[in-house]
C-alpha positions as CSV (number, residue, x, y, z in Angstrom):
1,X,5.8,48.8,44.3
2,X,7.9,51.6,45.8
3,X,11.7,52.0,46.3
4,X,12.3,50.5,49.7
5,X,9.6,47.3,49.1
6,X,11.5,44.2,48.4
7,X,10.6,42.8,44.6
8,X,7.4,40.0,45.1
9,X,8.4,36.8,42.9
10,X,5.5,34.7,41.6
11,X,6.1,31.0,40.9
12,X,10.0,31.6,41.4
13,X,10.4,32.4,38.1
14,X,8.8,36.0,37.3
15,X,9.6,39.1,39.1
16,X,6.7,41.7,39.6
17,X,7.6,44.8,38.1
18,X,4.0,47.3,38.7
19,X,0.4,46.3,38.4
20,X,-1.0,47.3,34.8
21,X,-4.4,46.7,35.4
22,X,-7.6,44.9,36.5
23,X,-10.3,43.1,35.4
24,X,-13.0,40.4,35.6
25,X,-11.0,37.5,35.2
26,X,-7.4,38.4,36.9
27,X,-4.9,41.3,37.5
28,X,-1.6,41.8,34.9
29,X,1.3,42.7,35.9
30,X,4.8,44.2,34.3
31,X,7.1,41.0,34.8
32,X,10.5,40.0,34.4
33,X,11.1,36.3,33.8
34,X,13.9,35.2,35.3
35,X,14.4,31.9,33.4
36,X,14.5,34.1,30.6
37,X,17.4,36.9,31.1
38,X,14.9,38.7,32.6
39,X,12.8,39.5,30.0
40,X,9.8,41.6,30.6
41,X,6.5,40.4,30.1
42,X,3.1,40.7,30.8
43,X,1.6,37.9,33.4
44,X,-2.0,37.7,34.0
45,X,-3.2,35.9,37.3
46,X,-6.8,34.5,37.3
47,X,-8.9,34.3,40.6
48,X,-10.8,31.1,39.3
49,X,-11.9,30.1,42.7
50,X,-13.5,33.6,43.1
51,X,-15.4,33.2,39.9
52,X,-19.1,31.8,39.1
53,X,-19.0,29.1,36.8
54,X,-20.1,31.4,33.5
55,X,-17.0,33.2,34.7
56,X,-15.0,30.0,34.7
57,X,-16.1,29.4,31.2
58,X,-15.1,32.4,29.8
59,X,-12.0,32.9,31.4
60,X,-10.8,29.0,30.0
61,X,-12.0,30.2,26.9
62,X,-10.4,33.4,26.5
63,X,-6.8,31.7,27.1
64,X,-8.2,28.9,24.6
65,X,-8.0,31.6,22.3
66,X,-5.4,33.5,23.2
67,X,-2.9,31.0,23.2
68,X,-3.9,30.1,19.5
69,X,-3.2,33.7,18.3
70,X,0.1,34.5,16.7
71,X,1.3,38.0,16.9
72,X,4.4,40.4,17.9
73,X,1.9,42.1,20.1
74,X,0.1,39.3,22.2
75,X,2.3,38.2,24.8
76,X,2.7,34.7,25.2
């Protein structure tokens, strides 16, 4: 985003902060939550529509397990 471009909001609730990357499932951005004192995090947006269904699979699978791990460095 650059200086003059007005923040995007996503869901009402998390303010886009940069792009971090892409991949075959989704794009991640920097985030602040804003139900959250504006905490940073990480959100991940999944194209699921745009994917076949082996894609489909293993993107529900990979947050399966995601959301199952426990550590200061996944971002939940």
């Amino acid at each position: 985003m650059t200086e003059n471009e007005e923040p995007q909001i996503f869901k009402k609730r998390y303010k886009i902060v940069k792009k971090l990357g892409a991949g075959n499932f989704g794009t991640a951005y920097l985030v602040t939550d804003l139900e959250v004192r504006n905490e940073p995090k990480v959100l991940k947006v999944v194209r699921l529509g745009e994917m076949d269904a082996d894609q489909t699979v293993d993107s529900v699978r990979e947050a399966e397990l995601l959301s199952n791990l426990h550590n200061e460095y996944i971002v939940k």
